[in-house]
C-alpha positions as CSV (number, residue, x, y, z in Angstrom):
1,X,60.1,59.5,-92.9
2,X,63.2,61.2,-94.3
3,X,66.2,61.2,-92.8
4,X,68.3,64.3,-92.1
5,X,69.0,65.7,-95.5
6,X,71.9,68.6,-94.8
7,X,72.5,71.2,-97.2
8,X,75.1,74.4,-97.1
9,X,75.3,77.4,-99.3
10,X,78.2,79.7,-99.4
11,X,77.9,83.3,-101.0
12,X,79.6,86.5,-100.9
13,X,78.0,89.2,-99.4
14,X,78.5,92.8,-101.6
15,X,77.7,93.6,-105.1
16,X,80.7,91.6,-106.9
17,X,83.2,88.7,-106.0
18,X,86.3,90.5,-107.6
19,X,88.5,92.0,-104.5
20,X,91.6,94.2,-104.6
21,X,94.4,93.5,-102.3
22,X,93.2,95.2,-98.8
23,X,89.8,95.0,-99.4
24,X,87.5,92.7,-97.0
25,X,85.4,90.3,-97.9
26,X,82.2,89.2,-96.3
27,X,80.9,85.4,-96.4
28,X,77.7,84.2,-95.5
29,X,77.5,80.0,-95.1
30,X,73.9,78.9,-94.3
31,X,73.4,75.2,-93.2
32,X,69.7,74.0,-93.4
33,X,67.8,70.6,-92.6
34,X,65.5,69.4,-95.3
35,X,65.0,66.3,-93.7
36,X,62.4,65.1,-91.8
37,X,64.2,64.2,-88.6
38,X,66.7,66.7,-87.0
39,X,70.8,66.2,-87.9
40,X,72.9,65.4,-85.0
41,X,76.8,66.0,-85.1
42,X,76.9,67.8,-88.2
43,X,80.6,69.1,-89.6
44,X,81.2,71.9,-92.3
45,X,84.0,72.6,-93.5
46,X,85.2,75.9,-95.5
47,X,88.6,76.3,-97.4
48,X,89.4,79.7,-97.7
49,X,90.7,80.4,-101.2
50,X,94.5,81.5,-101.6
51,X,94.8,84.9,-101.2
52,X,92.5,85.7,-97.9
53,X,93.1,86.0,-95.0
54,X,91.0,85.6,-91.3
55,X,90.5,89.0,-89.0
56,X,91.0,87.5,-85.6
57,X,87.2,87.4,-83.7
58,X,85.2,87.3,-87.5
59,X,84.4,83.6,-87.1
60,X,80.7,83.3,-85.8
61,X,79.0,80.5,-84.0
62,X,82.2,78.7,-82.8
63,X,84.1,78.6,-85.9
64,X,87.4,77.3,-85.6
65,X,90.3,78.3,-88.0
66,X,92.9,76.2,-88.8
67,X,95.8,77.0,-91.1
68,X,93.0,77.7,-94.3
69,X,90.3,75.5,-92.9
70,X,87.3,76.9,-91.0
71,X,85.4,74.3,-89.2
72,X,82.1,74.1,-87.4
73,X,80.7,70.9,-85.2
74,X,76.8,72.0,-85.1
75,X,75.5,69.5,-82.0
76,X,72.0,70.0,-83.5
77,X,70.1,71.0,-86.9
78,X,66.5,71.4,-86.5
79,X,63.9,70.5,-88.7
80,X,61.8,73.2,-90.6
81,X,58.6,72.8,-91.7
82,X,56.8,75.0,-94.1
83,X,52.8,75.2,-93.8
């Protein structure tokens, strides 16, 4: 058996990653189990990089912001299996 193996990908969403001041930015952070048993009390963490900014009520699935740190406590991470 495997244990929980946790990965997360962060990409921008739109057709480059060069912004102008006033323009919005989309990000799209995917956590996945590749383990064979399901993650329990998993944190992520995401830094947001100088220069942005957070639109209050644009976090998703309980994100919390603090100062430049987003943060999510994910109480359970399933285990996929592909057939």
């Amino acid at each position: 058996m495997i244990p929980p193996v946790v990965n997360v990908t962060k990409n921008v969403i739109g057709d480059d990653n060069i912004f102008n001041y006033g323009d919005e930015a989309q990000y799209l952070v995917v956590v996945t189990n590749n383990g064979d048993v399901v993650a329990n009390d998993v944190v992520v963490t995401d830094t947001l990089p100088d220069g942005l900014t957070v639109i209050n009520g644009t976090i998703s699935h309980g994100g919390v912001l603090s100062g430049k740190v987003i943060t999510w406590v994910l109480n359970i991470i399933l285990v996929i299996i592909l057939i």
